[in-house]
C-alpha positions as CSV (number, residue, x, y, z in Angstrom):
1,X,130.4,82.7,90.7
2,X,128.0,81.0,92.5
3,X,126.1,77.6,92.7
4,X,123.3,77.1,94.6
5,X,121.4,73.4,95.5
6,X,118.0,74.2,96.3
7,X,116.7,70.8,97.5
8,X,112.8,69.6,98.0
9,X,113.2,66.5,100.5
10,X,109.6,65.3,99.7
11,X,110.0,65.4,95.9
12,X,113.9,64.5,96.1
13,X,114.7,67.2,93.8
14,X,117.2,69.0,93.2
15,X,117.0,73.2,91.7
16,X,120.0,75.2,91.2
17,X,120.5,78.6,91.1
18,X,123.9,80.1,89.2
19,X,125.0,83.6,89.4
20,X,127.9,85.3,87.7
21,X,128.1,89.1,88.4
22,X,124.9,90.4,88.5
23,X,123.1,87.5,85.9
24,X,121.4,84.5,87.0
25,X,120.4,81.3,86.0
26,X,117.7,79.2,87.4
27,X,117.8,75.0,86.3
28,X,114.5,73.4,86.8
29,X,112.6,75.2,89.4
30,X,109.5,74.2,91.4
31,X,106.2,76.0,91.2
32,X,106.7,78.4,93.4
33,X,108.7,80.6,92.3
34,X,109.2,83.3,94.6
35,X,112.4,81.7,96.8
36,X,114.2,82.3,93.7
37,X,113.0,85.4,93.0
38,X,113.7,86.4,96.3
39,X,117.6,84.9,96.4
40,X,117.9,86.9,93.1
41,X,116.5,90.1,94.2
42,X,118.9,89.2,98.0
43,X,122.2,89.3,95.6
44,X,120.9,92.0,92.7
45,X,121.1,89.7,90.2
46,X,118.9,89.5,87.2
47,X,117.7,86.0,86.2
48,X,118.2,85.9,82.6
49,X,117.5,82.3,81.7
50,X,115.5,79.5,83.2
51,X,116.9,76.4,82.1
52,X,114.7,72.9,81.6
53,X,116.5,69.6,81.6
54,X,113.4,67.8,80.3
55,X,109.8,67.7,80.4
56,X,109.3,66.2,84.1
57,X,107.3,63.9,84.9
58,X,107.3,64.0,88.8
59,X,106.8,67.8,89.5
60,X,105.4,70.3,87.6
61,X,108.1,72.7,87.1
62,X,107.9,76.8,88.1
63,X,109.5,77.7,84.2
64,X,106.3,79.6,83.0
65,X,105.7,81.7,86.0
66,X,109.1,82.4,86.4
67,X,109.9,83.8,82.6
68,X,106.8,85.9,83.2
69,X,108.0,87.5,86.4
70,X,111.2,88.3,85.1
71,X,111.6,88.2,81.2
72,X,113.9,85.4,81.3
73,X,113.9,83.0,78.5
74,X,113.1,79.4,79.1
75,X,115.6,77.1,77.6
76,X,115.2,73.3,76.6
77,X,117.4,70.8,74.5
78,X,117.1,69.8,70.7
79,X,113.3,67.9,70.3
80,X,111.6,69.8,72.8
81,X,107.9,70.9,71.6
82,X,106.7,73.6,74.2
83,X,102.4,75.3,74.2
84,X,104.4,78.4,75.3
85,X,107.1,80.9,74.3
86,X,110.6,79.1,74.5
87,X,113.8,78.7,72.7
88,X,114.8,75.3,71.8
89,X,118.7,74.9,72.0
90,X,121.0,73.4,69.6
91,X,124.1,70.4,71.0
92,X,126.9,72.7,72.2
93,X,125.2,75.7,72.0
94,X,126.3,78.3,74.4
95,X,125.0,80.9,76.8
96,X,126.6,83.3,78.4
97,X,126.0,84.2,83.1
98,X,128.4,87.3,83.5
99,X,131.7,86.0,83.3
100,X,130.5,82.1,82.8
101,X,129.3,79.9,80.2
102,X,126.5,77.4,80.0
103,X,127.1,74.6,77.5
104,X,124.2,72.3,76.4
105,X,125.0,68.9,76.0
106,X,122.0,67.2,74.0
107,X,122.1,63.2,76.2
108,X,118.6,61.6,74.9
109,X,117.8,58.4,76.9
110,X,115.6,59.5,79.5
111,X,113.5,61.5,77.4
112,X,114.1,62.4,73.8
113,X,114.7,66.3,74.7
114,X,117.0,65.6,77.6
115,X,119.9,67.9,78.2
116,X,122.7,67.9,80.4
117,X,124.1,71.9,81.1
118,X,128.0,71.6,81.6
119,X,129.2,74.8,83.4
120,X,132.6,76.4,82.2
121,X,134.0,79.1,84.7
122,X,135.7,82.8,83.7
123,X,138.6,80.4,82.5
124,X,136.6,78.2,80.1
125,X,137.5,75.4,82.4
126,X,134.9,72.4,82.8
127,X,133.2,73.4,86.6
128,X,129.9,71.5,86.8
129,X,127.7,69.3,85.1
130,X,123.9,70.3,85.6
131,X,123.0,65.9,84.6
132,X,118.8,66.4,85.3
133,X,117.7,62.7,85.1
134,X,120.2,61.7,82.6
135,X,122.6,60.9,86.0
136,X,122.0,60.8,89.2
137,X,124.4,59.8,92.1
138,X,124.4,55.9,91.9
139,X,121.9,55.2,88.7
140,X,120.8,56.9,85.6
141,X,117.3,57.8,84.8
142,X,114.7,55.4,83.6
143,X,114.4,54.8,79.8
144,X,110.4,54.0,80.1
145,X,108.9,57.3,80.8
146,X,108.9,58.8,77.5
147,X,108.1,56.1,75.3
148,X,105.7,57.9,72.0
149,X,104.8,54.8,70.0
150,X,105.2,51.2,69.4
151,X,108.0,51.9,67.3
152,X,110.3,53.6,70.5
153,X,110.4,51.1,73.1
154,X,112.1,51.2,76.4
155,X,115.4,49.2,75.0
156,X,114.9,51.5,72.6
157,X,116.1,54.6,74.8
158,X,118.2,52.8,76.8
159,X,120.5,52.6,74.1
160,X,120.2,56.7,73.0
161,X,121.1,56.6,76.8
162,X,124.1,54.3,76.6
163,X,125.1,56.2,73.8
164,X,124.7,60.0,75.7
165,X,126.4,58.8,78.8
166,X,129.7,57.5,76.6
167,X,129.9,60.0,73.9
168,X,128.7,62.7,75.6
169,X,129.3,63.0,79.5
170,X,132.5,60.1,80.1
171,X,134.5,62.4,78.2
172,X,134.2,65.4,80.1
173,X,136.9,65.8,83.1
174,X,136.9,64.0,86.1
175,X,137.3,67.0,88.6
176,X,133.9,68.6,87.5
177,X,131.6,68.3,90.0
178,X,127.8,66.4,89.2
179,X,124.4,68.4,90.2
180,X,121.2,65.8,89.4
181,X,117.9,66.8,89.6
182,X,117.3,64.0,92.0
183,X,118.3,62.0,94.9
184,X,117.2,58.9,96.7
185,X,113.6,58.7,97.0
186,X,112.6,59.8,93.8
187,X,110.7,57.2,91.3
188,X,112.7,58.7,88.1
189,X,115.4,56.1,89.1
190,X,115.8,52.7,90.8
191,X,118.9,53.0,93.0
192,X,119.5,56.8,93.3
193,X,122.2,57.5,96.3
194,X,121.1,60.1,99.0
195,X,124.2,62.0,98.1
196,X,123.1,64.7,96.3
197,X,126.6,65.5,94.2
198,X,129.9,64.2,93.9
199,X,132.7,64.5,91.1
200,X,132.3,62.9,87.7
201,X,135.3,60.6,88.5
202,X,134.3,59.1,91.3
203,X,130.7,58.1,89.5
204,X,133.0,56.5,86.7
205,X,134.3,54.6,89.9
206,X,131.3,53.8,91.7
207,X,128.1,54.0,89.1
208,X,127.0,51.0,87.7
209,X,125.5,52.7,84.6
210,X,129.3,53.8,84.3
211,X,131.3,50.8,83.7
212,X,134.2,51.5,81.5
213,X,133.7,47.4,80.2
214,X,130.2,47.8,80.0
215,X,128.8,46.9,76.3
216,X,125.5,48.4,74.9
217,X,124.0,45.4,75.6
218,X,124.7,45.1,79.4
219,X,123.3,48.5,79.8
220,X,119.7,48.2,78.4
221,X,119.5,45.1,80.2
222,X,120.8,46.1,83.8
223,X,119.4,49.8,83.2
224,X,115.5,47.7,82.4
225,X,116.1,45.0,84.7
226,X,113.6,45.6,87.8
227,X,111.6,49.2,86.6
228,X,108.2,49.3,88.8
229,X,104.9,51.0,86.5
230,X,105.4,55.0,87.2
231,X,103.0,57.1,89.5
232,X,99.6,57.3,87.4
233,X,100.3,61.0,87.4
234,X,104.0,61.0,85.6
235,X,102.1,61.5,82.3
236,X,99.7,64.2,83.5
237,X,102.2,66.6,85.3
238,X,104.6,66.2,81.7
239,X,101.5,67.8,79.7
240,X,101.4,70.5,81.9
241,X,104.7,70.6,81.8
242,X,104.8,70.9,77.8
243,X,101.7,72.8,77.6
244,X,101.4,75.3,80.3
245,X,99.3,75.8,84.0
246,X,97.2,77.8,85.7
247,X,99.2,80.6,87.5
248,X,100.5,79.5,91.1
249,X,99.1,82.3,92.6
250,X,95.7,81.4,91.4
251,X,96.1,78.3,92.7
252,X,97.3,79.3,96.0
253,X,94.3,81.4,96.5
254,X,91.4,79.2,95.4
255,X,93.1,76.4,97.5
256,X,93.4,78.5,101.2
257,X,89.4,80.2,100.5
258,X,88.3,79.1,104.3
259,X,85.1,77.7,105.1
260,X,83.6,77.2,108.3
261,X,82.3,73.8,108.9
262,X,78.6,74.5,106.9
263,X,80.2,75.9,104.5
264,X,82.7,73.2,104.5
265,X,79.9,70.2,104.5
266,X,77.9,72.2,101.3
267,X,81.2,72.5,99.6
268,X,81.8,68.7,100.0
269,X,77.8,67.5,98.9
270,X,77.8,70.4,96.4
271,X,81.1,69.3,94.5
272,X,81.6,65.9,95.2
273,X,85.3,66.6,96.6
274,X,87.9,64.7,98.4
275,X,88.2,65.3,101.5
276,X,92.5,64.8,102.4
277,X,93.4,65.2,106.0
278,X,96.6,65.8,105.9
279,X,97.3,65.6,109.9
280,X,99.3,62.8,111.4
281,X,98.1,59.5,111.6
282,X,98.2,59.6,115.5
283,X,96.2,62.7,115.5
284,X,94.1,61.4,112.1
285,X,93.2,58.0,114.3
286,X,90.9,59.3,116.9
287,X,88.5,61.8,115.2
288,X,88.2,62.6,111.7
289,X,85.7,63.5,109.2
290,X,84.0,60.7,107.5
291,X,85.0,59.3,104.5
292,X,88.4,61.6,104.6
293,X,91.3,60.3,103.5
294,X,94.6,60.7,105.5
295,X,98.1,61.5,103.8
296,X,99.9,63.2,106.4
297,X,101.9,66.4,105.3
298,X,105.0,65.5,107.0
299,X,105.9,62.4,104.9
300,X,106.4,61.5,100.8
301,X,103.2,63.7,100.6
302,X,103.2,64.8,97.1
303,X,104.1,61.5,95.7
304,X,101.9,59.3,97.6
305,X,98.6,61.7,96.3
306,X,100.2,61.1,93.0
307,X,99.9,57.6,93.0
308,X,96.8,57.3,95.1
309,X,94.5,60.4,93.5
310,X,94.3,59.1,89.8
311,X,92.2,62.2,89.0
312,X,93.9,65.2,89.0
313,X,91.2,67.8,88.0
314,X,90.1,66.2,91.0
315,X,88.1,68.5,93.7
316,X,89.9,68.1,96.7
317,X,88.7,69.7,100.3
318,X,91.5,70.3,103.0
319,X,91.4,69.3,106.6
320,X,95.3,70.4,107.8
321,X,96.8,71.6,110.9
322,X,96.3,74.9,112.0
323,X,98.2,77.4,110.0
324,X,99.8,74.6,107.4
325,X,96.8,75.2,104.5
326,X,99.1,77.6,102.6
327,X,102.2,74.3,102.8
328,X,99.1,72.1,101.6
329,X,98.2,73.6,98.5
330,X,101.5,74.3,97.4
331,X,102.6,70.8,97.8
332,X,99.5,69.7,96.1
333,X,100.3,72.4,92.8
334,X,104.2,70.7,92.8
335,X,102.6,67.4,91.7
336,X,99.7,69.2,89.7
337,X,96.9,69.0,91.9
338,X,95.5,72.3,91.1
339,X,91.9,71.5,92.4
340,X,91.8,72.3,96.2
341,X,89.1,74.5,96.9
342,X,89.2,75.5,100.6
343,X,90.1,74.4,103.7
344,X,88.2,73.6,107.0
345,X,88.6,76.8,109.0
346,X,89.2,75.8,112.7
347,X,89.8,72.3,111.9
348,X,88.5,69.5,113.7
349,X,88.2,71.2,116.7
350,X,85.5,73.8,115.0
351,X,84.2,70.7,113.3
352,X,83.3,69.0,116.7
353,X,82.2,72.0,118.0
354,X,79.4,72.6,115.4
355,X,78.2,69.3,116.3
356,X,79.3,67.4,113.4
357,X,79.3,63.7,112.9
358,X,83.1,62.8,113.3
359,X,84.6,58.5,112.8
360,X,87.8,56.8,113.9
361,X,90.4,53.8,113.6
362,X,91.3,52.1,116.2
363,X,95.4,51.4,117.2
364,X,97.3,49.3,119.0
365,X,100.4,49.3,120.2
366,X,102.6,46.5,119.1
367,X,102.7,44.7,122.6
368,X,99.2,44.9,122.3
369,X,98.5,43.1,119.1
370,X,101.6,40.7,120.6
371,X,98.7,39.5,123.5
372,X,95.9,39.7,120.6
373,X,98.4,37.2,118.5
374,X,98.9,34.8,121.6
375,X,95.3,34.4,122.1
376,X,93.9,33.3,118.7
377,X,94.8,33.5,114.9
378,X,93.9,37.2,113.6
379,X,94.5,38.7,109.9
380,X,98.2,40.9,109.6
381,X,98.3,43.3,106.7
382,X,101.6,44.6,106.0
383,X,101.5,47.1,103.1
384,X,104.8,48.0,102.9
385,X,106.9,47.5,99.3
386,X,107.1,43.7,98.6
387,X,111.2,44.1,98.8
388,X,110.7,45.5,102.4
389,X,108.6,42.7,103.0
390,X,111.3,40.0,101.9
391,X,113.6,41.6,103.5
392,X,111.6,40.6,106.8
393,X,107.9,40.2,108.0
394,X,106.0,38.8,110.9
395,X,105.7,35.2,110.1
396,X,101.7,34.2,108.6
397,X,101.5,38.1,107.8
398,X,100.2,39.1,104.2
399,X,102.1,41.2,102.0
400,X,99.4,43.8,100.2
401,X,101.9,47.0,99.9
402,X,100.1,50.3,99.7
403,X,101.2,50.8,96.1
404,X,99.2,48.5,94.6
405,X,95.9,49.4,97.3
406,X,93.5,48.4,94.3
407,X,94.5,44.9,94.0
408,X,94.0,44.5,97.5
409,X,90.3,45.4,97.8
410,X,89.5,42.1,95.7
411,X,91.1,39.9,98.3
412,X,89.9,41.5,101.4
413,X,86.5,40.7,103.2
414,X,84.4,43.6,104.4
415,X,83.6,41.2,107.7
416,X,87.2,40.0,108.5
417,X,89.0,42.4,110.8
418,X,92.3,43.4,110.2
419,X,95.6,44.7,111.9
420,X,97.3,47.1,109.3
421,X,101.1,47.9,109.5
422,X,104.0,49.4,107.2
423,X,107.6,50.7,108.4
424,X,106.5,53.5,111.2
425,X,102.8,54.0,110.8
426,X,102.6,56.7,107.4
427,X,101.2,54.1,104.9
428,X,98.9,52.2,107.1
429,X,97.2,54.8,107.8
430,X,96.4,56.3,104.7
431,X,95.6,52.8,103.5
432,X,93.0,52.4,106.4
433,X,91.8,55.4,105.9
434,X,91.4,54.5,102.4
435,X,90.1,51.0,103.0
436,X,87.4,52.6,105.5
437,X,86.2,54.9,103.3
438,X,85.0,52.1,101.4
439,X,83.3,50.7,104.0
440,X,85.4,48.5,105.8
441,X,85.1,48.7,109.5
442,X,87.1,46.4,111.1
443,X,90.5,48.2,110.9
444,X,93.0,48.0,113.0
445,X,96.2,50.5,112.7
446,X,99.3,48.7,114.5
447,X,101.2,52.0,115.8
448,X,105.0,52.4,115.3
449,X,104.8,49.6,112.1
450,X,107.3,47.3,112.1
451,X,109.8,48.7,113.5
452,X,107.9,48.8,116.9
453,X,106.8,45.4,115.7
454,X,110.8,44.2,115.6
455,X,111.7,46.7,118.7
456,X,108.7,44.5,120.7
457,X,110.5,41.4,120.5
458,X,107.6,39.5,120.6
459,X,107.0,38.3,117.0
460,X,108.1,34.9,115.4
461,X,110.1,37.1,112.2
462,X,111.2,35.6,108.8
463,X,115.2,35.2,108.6
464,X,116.4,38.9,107.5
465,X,117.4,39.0,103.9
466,X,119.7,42.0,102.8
467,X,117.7,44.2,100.7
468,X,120.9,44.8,98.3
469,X,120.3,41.1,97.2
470,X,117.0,40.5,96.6
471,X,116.3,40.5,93.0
């Protein structure tokens, strides 16, 4: 038998592929399909199911082109209401991998359909629990996602979730071994753990949500306490997930079409398209197209154009590093952005060549805007999460985290310049680069962020608050 963690860093998911003999399972798979087909094909195994923990909200999930690839049938828990061919499991229904046995455990909470897979070996001895976002490592999944009508509220499935975590997983043994579809990053919990397994007993030990004492009560309100709004796109990549997609391939290639830089411009005027770079912000700063906007591919790509692209049938343009426009669209289709329709051929470099008009930001460097502060009183953005601004800011800085970039345009003067930093340099420059292509042009990127800003010694700081206890 075999158990495989595929992990996506940027999404914090986690995909798992089980094999028994020559039969293999795939539980909740990304888009792209063909590293699974391809670890299948590696072992000459079959993949006879492809099984869904829920409808997700933060990735659209590779089920559909997956069954169509290879005949295997898509499995979801009790409730599930699918646009395409699927069969819809009873509680405690079994399936049969080779020589092992896939369980369904029905645990409603963090959606009504959830389903936890519990994993018997050739024995029929408890091996693994597949827990999706009914339990992570450190937290369980968020009860607010799913929510159909007044009448089902939040409190609402916390309790169904209460109620699947004690009746339904706490029972099970202690030695089996927990695989969650996420880890720490994601935004389907608040306190995930960047372990990415561990055993059943110790989360009865060490999870909160797991509190032998813990009443009914306690949970709702500790499991509600604190939730943020989702990503504007949770409810978006769910439909697809319920209703179907456009083929990946399809995607792929309408997304990597390249287009010199003419083409690129008409593209752009003709459709009315976003232009994303999705370079680094070092290498964004200097040159870039105007109005583009910059979220760099090596960071949280896919959820940050999640929460900052509100359109997803939106037309979006590429700008990437050379030989990174097939990583581009794919990361885009994982999140349901299945609108790119080319990519600047040559990149920049062809795009200054052809004479094009090109803009900038300028940056400092943090001992830099140390002399700029010791001259006269200047404007300090820092758009980094409000509980990593408690934690600890420049002192006189304004909190105005990238999150919530909206709210932020009403305070902000077109005239007033600026200084602009997160953490390391990642958000602020996708908020400049946001802010600029709404016509503010006194924007000034503070390179490093604040850790440079604290490594500088040079700033008056607030006293550093744990983030553990803020509330």
């Amino acid at each position: 038998m075999t158990i495989e963690q595929i992990y996506t860093g940027c999404l914090a998911q986690g995909a798992y592929y089980i094999q028994s003999g020559n039969e293999a399972a795939i539980i909740d798979p990304l888009r792209e399909v063909e590293p699974y087909l391809n670890r299948a094909k590696a072992a000459g195994a079959t993949i006879k199911y492809v099984f869904e923990t829920h409808f997700h909200a933060d990735f659209v999930s590779g089920h559909i082109d997956l069954a169509q690839k290879t005949g295997a049938q898509i499995i979801y828990g009790p409730n599930a209401k699918t646009g395409f061919n699927a069969y819809i499991a009873q509680d405690n229904e079994e399936f049969k991998i080779g020589e092992v046995t896939i369980r369904v455990l029905h645990t409603p909470g963090h959606t009504t359909e959830s389903a936890c897979y519990l994993l018997l070996d050739e024995t029929g001895q408890q091996t693994a629990l597949f827990s999706g976002d009914t339990l992570f490592i450190g937290d369980v999944g968020r009860p607010d996602l799913a929510q159909k009508s007044d009448s089902l509220t939040q409190e609402d499935l916390a309790g169904y979730l209460y109620d699947s975590l004690r009746n339904k997983i706490m029972p099970l043994s202690d030695d089996i071994i927990v695989y969650p579809a996420h880890g720490a990053g994601s935004a389907c919990g608040k306190n995930m753990s960047k372990e990415t397994t561990d055993t059943l007993g110790n989360q009865k030990q060490n999870n909160y949500a797991l509190r032998a004492d813990m009443t009914k009560a306690e949970f709702i309100a500790e499991v509600t306490r604190g939730l943020m709004p989702p990503p504007a796109y949770f409810p978006l990549n769910v439909k697809m997930n319920k209703e179907g997609y456009e083929n990946f391939e399809q995607v792929l290639k309408k997304g990597t079409r390249s287009l010199a830089p003419d083409a690129f411009e008409a593209a752009a005027n003709a459709t009315g398209a976003l232009l994303l770079d999705t370079r680094n912000a070092q290498n964004f700063a200097p040159e870039f197209i105007p109005n583009a906007i910059n979220i760099g591919i090596d960071g949280s790509f896919a959820p940050w154009v999640g929460a900052l692209i509100p359109d997803i049938d939106q037309p979006i343009l590429l700008i990437t590093d050379e030989g990174r426009e097939e990583e581009v669209v794919t990361r885009l289709a994982r999140v349901g952005y299945d609108n790119a329709i080319g990519y600047l051929q040559g990149g920049m470099a062809a795009w200054k060549a052809a004479g094009k008009e090109t803009d900038s930001i300028w940056a400092v460097a943090a001992d830099e805007l140390a002399n700029v502060v010791n001259q006269s009183p200047i404007k300090i953005l820092d758009v980094r999460k409000e509980s990593e601004y408690q934690a600890e800011h420049i002192l006189g800085s304004e909190n105005l985290p990238l999150d919530h970039i909206n709210d932020a345009l009403a305070k902000l003067d077109k005239n007033e310049t600026y200084y602009v930093h997160c953490a390391g340099g990642y958000r602020s420059m996708i908020f400049n680069s946001i802010l600029r292509a709404r016509g503010f042009d006194y924007l000034v990127d503070v390179e490093g962020g604040f850790k440079a800003i604290k490594e500088s010694g040079r700033f008056k700081l607030s006293d550093y608050v744990c983030p553990s206890t803020l509330k």
